[in-house]
C-alpha positions as CSV (number, residue, x, y, z in Angstrom):
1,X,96.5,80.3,138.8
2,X,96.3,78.4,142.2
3,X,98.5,79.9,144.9
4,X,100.5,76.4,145.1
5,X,101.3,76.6,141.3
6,X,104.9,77.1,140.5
7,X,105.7,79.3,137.2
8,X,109.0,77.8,135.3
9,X,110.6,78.6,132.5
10,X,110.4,76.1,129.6
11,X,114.1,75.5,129.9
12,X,113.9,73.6,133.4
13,X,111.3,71.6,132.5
14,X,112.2,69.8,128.6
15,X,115.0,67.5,128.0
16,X,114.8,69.1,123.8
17,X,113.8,72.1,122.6
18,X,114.8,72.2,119.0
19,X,113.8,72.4,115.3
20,X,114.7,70.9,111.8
21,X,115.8,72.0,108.7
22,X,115.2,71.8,105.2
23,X,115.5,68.7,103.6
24,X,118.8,68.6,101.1
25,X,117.2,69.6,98.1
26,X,114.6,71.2,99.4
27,X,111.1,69.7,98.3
28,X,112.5,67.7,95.9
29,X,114.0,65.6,98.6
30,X,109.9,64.2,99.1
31,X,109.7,60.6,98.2
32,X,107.1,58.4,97.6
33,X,107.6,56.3,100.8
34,X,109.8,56.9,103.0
35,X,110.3,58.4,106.8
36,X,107.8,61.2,107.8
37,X,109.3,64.5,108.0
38,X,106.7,67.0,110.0
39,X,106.1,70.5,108.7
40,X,103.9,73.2,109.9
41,X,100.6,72.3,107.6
42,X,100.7,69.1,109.5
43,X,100.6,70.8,113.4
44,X,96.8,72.5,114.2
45,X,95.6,73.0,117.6
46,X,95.3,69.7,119.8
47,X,95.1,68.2,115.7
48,X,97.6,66.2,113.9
49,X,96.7,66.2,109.7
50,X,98.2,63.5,108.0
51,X,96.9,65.1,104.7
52,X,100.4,66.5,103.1
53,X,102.7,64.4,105.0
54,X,106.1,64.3,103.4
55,X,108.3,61.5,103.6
56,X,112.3,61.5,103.1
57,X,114.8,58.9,102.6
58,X,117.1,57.6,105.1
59,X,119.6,59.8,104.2
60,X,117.9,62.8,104.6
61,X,116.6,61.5,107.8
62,X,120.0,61.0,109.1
63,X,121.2,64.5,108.2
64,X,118.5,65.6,110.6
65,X,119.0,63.3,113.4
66,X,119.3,65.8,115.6
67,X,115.3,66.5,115.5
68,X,113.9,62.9,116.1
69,X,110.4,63.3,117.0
70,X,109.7,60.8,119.8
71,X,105.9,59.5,121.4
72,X,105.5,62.0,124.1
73,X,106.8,64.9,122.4
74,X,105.2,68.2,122.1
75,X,104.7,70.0,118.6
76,X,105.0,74.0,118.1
77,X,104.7,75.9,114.9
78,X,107.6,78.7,115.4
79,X,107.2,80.8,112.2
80,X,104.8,82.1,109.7
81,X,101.3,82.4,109.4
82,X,100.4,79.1,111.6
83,X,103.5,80.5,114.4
84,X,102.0,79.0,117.7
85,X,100.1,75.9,116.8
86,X,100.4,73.5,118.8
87,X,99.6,69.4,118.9
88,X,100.9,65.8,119.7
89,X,102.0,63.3,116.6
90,X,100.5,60.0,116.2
91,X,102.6,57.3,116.8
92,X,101.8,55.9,113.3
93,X,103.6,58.7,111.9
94,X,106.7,57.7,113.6
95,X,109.8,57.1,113.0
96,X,109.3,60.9,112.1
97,X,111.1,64.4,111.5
98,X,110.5,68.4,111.6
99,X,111.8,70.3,109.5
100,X,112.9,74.6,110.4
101,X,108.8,75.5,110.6
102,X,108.6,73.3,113.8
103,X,109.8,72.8,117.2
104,X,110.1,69.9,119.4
105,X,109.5,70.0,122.8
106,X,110.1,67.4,125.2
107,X,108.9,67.5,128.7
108,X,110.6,65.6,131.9
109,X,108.0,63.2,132.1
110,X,108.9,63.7,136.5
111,X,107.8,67.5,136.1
112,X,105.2,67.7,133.1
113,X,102.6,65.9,131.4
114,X,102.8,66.5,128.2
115,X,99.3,66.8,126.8
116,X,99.0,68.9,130.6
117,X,101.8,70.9,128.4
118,X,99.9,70.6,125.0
119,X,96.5,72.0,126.3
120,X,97.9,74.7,128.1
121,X,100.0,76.1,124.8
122,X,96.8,76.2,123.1
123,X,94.9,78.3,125.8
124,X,94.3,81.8,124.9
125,X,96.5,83.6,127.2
126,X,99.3,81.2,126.3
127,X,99.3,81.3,122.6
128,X,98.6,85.1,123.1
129,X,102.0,85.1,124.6
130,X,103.6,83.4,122.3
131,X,102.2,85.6,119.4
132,X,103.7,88.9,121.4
133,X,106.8,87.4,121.6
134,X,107.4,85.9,118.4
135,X,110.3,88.2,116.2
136,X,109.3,89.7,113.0
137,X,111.8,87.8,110.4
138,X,111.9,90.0,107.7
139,X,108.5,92.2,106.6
140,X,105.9,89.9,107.0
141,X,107.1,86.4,108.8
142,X,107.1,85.8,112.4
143,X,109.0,83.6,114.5
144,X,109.3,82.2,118.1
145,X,113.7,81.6,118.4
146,X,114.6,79.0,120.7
147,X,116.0,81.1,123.2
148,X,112.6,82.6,123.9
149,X,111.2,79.2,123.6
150,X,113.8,78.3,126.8
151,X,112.5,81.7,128.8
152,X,108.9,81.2,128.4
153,X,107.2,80.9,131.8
154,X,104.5,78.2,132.4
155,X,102.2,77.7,135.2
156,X,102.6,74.5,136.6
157,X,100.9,72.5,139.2
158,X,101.8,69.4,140.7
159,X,101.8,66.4,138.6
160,X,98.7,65.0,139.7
161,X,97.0,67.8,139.8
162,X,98.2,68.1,135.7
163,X,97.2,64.6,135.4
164,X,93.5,65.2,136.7
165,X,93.6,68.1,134.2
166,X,94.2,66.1,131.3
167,X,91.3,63.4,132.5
168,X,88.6,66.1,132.7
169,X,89.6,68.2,129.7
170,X,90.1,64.6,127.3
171,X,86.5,63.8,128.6
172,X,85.3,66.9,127.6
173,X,87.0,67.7,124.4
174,X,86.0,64.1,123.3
175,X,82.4,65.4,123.6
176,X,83.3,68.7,121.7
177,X,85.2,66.8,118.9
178,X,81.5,64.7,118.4
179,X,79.5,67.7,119.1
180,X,82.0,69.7,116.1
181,X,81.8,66.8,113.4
182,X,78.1,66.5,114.2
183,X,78.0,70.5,112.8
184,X,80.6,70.4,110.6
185,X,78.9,67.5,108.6
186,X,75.6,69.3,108.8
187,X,77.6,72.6,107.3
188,X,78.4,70.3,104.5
189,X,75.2,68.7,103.9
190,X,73.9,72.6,103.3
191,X,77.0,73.7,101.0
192,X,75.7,70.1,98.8
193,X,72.1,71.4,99.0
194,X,73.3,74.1,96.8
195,X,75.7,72.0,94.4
196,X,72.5,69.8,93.5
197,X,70.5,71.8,92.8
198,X,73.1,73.9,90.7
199,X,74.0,70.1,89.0
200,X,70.1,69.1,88.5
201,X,69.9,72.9,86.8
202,X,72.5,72.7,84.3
203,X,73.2,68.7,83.1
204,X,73.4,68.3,80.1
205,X,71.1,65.1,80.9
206,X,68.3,67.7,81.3
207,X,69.0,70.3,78.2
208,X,68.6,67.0,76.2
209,X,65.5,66.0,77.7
210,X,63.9,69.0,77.6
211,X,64.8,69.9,74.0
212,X,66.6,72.7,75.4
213,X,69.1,74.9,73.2
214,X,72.6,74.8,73.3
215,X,74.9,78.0,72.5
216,X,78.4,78.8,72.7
217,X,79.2,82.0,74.5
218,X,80.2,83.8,71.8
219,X,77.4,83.6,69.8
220,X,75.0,85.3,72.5
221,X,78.2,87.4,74.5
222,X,80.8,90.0,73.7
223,X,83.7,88.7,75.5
224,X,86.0,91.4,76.4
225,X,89.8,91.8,78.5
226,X,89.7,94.7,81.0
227,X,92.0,97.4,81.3
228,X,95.4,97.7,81.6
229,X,96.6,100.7,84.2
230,X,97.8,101.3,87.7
231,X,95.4,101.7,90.5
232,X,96.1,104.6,93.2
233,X,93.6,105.1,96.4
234,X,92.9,109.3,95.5
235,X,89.1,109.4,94.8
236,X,89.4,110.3,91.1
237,X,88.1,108.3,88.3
238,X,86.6,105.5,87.7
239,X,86.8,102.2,90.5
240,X,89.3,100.0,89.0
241,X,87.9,96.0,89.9
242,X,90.5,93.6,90.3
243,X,90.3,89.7,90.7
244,X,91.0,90.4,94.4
245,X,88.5,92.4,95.2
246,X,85.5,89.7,93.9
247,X,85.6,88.4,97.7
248,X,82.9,85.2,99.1
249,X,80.8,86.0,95.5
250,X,80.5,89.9,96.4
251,X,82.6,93.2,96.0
252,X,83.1,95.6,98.9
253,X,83.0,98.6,96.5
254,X,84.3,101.1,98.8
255,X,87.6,99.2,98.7
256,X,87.8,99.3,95.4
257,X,90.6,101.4,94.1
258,X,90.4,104.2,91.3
259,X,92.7,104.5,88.2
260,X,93.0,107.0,85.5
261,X,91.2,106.2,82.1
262,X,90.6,109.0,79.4
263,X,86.6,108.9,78.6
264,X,87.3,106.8,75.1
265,X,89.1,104.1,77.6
266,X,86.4,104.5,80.1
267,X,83.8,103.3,77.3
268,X,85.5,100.6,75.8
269,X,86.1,99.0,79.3
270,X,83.5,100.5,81.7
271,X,81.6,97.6,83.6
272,X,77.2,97.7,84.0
273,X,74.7,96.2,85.5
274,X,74.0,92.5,84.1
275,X,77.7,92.1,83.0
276,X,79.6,89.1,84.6
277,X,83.4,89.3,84.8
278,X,86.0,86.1,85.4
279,X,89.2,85.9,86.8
280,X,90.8,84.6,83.8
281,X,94.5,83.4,86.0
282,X,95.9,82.6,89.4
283,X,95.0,80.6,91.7
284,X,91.0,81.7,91.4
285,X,91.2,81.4,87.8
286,X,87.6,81.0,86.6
287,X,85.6,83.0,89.3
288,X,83.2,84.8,88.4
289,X,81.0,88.0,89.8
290,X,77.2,89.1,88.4
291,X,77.3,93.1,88.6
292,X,73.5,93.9,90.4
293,X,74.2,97.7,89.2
294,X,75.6,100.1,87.7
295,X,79.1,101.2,89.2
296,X,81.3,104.0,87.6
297,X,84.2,101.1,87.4
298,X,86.5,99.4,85.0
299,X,87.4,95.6,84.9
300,X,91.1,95.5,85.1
301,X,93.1,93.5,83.2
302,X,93.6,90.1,84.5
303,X,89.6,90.1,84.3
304,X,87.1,88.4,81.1
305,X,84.2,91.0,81.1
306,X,81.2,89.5,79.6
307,X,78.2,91.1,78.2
308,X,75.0,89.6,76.8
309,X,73.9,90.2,73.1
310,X,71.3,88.4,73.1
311,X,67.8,88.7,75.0
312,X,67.1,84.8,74.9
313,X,69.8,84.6,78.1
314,X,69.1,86.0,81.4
315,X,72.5,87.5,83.3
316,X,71.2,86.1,86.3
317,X,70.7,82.5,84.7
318,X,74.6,82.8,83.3
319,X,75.8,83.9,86.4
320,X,74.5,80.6,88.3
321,X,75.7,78.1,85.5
322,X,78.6,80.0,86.0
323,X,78.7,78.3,89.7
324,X,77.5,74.7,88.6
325,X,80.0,71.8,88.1
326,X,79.5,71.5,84.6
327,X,80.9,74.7,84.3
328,X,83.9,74.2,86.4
329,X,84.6,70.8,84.6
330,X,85.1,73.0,81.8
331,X,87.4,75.5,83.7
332,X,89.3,72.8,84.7
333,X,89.8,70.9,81.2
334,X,90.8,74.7,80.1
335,X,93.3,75.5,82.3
336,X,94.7,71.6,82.0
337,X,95.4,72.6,78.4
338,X,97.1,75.6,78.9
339,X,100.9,76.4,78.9
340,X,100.1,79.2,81.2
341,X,97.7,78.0,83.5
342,X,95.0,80.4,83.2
343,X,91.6,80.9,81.0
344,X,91.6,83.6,78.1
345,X,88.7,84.5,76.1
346,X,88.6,82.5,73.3
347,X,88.6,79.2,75.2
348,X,85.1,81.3,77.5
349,X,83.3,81.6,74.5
350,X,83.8,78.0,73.3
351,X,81.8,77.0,76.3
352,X,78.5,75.3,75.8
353,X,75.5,76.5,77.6
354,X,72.1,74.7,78.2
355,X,69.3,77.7,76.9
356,X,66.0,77.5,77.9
357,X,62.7,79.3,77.4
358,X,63.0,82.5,79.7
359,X,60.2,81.8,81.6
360,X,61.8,78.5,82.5
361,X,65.5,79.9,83.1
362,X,63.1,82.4,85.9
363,X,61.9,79.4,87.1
364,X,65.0,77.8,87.9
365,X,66.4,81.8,89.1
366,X,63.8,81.1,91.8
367,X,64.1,78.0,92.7
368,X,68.1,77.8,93.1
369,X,67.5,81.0,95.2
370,X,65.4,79.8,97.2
371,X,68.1,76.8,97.6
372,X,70.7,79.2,98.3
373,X,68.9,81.4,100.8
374,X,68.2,77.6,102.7
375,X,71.6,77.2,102.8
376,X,72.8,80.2,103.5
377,X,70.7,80.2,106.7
378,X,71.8,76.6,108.0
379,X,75.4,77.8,107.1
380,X,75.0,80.7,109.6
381,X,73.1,78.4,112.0
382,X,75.9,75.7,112.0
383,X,79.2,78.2,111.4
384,X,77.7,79.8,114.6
385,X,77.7,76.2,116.8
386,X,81.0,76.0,115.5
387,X,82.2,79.3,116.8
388,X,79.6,78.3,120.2
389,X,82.2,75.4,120.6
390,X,85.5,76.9,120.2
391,X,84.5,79.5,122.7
392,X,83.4,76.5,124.9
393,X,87.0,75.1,124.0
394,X,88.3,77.8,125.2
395,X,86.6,78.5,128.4
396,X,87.3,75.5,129.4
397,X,90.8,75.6,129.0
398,X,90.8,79.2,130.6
399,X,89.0,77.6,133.6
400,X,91.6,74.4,133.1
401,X,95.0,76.8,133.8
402,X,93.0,79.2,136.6
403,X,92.8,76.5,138.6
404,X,89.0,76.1,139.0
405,X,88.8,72.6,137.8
406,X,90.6,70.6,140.5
């Protein structure tokens, strides 16, 4: 920070700092149309989403008119896992309210500018500041109060000097924000590389063309629940697989808890090599995980464990249909039907799947591979330039607030 900076408190230099409320009713108070009310999902860094926004009626609007969201206000996440994100609002989205997750902060427009005020919240040393200070509410929930809000310091310069600040780092985040759509949309282009070749594999279009075989699960699978037990961390037993630990399509098996199961239990629900379990509820109902080798393990309950009884199926052809769209169509329709939401066995083995010659399914083993392995590299490649231009982001801003750009 530049000798000539003064450091305030946030206090002297907003008109408002304040947050909302729940809406009466809570999220049935969400209309159709309506007034936008603000809630953390909508507040990123320097990013307003409009995906989510709710809307309220007038009257719920007017029981929070005490947290109007006006055009040059500033927008700061004060609890939970997103605590400390910070951005501006459209003015589209306005006439517009926040409810308890977000706080309003409204700079003196003679003392601050506010995207001068914006950029610097989202600096490192900033938002690291703000994460230190931030209350534990409860176990697991952070939050920022509004008396710390009022005592945080800022560095500030003289308003021109914020105002040149703004012009140089709008320039160059203009050029980031190109530069990051430019890799994001190549990052996409390499996760579709993989999603057509998995929808060439398996369409049905193809099965009949070819002549191909169709069988349901059931006929060519034993379709099996896991077991029911608790897990403890002491090193005895078997490892006891749970839906959470099938993490990014892999297991991390020395995370893996153990469990107890007597040696007749152990049999009946023991996992191998070439089995291929599913999540069968929850919110990653229908996952699935090819085991490579043999593990002294169980599948736990809330898990489908499927074994091949027949040799005219590869495991590792299964386990890709299991990733094509066909497949998840048929998750989907599933879980659509179902009271509770999930997947059981029965409905698994209904499932249809295309069966062709083995030296043809070892074909299209390779080939998807091959696709994946393509991918997989220009996902690295382009999840790196992503990570490149944060780290620019953020150098920038670090160089922004030091002073050494004016």
């Amino acid at each position: 920070m530049k000798a000539a900076w003064e450091v305030k408190p946030l206090e002297e230099l907003t008109t408002k700092i304040g947050s909302g409320a729940t809406p009466r009713g809570g999220k049935n108070a969400y209309k159709v149309e309506g007034l936008s009310l603000i809630r953390s999902l909508n507040v990123h860094d320097l990013e307003f989403r409009m995906k989510d926004l709710a809307k309220i009626d007038d009257d719920q609007a007017d029981a929070l008119s005490n947290v109007v969201v006006e055009p040059h206000d500033v927008l700061l996440n004060i609890t939970g896992a997103s605590i400390a994100r910070c951005s501006q609002v459209p003015e589209d989205v306005l006439p517009a309210r926040v409810n308890q997750h977000v706080a309003i902060l409204r700079p003196k427009p003679n003392l601050v500018d506010s995207r001068f005020l914006t950029y610097l919240l989202v600096s490192k040393e900033m938002k690291d500041r703000l994460l230190g200070i931030g209350d534990k509410a409860g176990a697991t929930r952070q939050a920022l109060t509004k008396s710390q809000l009022q005592s945080f310091l800022i560095p500030l310069p003289p308003l021109e000097e914020q105002q040149r600040i703004v012009v140089f780092l709008d320039e160059a985040f203009e050029g980031l924000a190109r530069a990051r759509a430019h890799a994001e949309a190549n990052l996409q282009n390499a996760r579709e590389l993989v999603e057509a070749g998995l929808g060439t594999a398996f369409s049905p279009e193809l099965a009949k063309q070819n002549g191909w075989d169709l069988h349901e699960l059931k006929n060519v699978a034993d379709l099996n629940y896991g077991y029911t037990t608790k897990a403890h961390s002491e090193p005895t037993g078997p490892r006891f697989l749970r839906i959470t630990d099938i993490q990014d399509g892999t297991v991390d098996w020395s995370a893996v808890p153990y469990c107890d199961a007597p040696p007749e239990d152990y049999e009946r629900y023991r996992v191998k090599a070439g089995d291929i379990v599913f999540a069968r509820t929850g919110a990653t109902t229908g996952k699935s995980y090819l085991l490579t080798e043999d593990v002294e393990a169980v599948a736990a309950s809330y898990l489908i464990r499927l074994r091949l009884k027949s040799t005219i199926l590869l495991p590792e052809y299964l386990a890709l249909f299991f990733l094509s769209d066909v497949y998840w169509m048929a998750i989907k329709e599933g879980i659509s039907g179902s009271a509770q939401g999930g997947f059981n066995a029965s409905k698994l083995g209904e499932l249809t799947v295309p069966v062709p010659p083995v030296s043809t399914q070892r074909e299209v083993i390779s080939r998807l591979e091959e696709i994946r392995d393509q991918a997989a590299r220009l996902a690295g490649s382009y999840g790196g330039k992503l990570q490149d231009l944060d780290d620019l982001r953020q150098s920038l801003l670090q160089k922004a607030f030091a002073g050494e750009l004016t």
